[in-house]
C-alpha positions as CSV (number, residue, x, y, z in Angstrom):
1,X,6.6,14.6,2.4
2,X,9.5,12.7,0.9
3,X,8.7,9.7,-1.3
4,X,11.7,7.3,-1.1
5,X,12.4,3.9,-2.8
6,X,14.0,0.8,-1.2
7,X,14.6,-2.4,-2.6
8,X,13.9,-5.1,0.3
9,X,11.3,-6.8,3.2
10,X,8.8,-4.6,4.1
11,X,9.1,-6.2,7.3
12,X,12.0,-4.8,8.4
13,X,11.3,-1.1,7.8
14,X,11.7,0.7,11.0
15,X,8.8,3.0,10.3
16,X,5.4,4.6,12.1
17,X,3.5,2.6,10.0
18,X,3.4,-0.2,7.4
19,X,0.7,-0.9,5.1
20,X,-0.4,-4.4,4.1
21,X,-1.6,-5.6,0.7
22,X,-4.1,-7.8,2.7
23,X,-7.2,-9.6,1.6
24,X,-10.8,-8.8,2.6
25,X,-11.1,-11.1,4.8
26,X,-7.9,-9.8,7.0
27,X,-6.7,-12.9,8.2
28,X,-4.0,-13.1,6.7
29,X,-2.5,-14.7,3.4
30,X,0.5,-15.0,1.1
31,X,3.2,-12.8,-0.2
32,X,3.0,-9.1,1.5
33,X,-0.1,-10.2,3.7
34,X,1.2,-13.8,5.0
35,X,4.7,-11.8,5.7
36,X,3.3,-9.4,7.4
37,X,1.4,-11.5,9.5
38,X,3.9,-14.2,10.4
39,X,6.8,-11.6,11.1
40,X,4.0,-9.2,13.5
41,X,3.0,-12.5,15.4
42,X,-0.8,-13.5,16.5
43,X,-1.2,-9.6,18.3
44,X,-2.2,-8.7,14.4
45,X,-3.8,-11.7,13.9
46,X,-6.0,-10.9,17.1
47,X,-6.3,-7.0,16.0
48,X,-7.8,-8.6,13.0
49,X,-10.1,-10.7,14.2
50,X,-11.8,-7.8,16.7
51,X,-12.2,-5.7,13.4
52,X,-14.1,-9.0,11.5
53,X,-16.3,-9.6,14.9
54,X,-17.5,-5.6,15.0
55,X,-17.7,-3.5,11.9
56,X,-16.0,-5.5,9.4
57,X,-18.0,-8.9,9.8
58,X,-18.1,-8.8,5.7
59,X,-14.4,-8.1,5.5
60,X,-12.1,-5.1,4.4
61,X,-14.1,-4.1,1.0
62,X,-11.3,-3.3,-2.1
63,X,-9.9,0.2,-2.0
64,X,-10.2,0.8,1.8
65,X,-8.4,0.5,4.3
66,X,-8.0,0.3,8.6
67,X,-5.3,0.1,10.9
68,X,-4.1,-2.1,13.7
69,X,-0.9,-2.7,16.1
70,X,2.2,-3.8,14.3
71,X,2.8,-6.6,17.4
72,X,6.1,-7.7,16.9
73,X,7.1,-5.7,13.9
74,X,9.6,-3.0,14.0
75,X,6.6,0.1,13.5
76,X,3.6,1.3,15.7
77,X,0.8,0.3,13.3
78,X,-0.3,-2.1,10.8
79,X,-2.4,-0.5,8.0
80,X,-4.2,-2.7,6.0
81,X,-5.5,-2.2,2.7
82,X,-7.4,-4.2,-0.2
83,X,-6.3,-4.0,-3.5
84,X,-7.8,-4.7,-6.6
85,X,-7.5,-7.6,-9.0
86,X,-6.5,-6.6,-12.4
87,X,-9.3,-7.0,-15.2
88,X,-8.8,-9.5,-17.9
89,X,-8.9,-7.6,-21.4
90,X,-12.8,-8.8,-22.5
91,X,-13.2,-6.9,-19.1
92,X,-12.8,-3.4,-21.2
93,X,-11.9,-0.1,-20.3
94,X,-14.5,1.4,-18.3
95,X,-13.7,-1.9,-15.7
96,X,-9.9,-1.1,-15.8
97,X,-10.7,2.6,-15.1
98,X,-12.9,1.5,-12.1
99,X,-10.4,-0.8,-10.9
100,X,-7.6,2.0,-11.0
101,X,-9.4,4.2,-9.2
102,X,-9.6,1.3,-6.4
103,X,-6.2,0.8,-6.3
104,X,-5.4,4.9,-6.3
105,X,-8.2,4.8,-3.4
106,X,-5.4,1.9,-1.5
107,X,-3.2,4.9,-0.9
108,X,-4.7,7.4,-0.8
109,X,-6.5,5.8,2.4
110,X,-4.1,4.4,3.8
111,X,-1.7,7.6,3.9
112,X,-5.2,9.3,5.3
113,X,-5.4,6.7,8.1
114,X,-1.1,7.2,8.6
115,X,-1.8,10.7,9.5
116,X,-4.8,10.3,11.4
117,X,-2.7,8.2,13.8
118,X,0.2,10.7,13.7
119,X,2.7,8.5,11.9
120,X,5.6,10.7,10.2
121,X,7.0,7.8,8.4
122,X,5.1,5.0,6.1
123,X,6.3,1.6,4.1
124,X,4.0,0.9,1.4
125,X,4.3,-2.0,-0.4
126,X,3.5,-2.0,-4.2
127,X,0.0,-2.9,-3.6
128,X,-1.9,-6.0,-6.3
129,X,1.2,-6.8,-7.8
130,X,1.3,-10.4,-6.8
131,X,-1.3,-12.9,-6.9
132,X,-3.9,-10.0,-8.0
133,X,-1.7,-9.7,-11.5
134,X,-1.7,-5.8,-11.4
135,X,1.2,-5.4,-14.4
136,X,3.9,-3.6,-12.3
137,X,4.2,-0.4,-14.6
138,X,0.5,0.5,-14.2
139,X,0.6,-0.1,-10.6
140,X,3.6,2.3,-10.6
141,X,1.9,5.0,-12.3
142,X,-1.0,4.2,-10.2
143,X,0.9,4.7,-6.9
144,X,3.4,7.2,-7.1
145,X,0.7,9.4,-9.3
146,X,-1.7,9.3,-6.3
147,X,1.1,9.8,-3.6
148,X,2.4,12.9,-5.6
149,X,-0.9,14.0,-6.3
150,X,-1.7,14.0,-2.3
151,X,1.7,15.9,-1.7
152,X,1.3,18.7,-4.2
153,X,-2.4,19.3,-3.0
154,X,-1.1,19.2,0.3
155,X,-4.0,16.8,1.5
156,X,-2.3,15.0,4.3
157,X,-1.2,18.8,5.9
158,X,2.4,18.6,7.4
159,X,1.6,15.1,8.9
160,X,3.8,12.9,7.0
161,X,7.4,13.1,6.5
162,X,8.2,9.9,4.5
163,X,6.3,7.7,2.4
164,X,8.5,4.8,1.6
165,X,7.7,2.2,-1.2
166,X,9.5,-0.8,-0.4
167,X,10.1,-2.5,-3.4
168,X,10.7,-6.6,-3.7
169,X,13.0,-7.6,-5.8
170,X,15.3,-5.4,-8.3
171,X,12.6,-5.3,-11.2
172,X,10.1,-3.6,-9.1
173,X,12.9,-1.5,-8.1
174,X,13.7,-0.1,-11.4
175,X,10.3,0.2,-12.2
176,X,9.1,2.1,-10.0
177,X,12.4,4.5,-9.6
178,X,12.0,5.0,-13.7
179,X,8.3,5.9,-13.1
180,X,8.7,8.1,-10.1
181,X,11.4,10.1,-12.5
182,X,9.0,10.2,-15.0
183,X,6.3,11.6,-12.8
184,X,8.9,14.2,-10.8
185,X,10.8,15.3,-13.3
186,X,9.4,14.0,-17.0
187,X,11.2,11.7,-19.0
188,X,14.9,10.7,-18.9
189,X,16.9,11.3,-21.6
190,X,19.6,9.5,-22.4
């Protein structure tokens, strides 16, 4: 599996699947989620609802995740996911270390739930980075770490050929393409 950057709307990605930093209660919000949703059209909104009226009546708990058509999007499937909100510091470390693991468990489901459905290609957004305050380094480490650590155990099989992050904005960007150096190849020296 390839792990590629892109700086630009998730929206757009002509992919098999695109994952959405969604809320629990899967009806759509802002930022990634209120994109997604206005740019797929009501089919997701619909897809949705069916998964609130049957098994998720409680909504999509944190760290999981579940697919549904893409509607009008330029990809087969919509996979949504819950991220955690970041812990304040009087939270402490053991709360922090929980709440990683939650956001780790974002994509490592959601890449499960890409192959399941036989998509080769995926568009993953940088998940808790917005309104959920996640500081953008950690939730680098945080995502490429559990997307390379998925490749090199070979855990999804041969199912995926690309995982894309798709990145808004150019600080994101070099974040994450610093990070995913770091994590590939060790530290750049200059």
């Amino acid at each position: 599996m390839e792990i590629t950057l892109t700086q630009g709307d998730i929206t757009r990605q002509r992919v098999d699947a695109i994952v959405n930093a969604a809320n629990s209660s899967l009806l759509g919000g802002g930022g990634v989620d209120g994109a997604i949703h206005r740019a797929g059209g009501p089919e997701i909104l619909a897809a949705c609802r069916a998964l609130r009226a049957g098994h998720y009546g409680k909504g999509l708990p944190t760290g999981q995740a579940v697919a549904t058509t893409a509607g009008r999007l330029p990809a087969r499937w919509v996979i949504h996911t819950v991220g955690p909100v970041h812990p304040r510091p009087e939270d402490g470390a053991p709360e922090l270390a929980r709440r990683t693991e939650l956001l780790a468990s974002c994509y490592r489901e959601s890449l499960r739930i890409a192959a399941e459905l036989g998509a080769r290609s995926v568009a993953l957004p940088a998940v808790s980075t917005g309104v959920y305050g996640w500081p953008m380094e950690s939730a680098a480490r945080t995502a490429l770490g559990e997307v390379l650590e998925l490749e090199r155990k070979g855990s999804l099989g041969e199912a995926l050929d690309e995982a894309r992050f798709v990145l808004f904005g150019a600080d994101a960007y070099g974040v994450f393409e610093q990070v995913l150096q770091e994590l590939s190849h060790g530290p750049m020296v200059d």
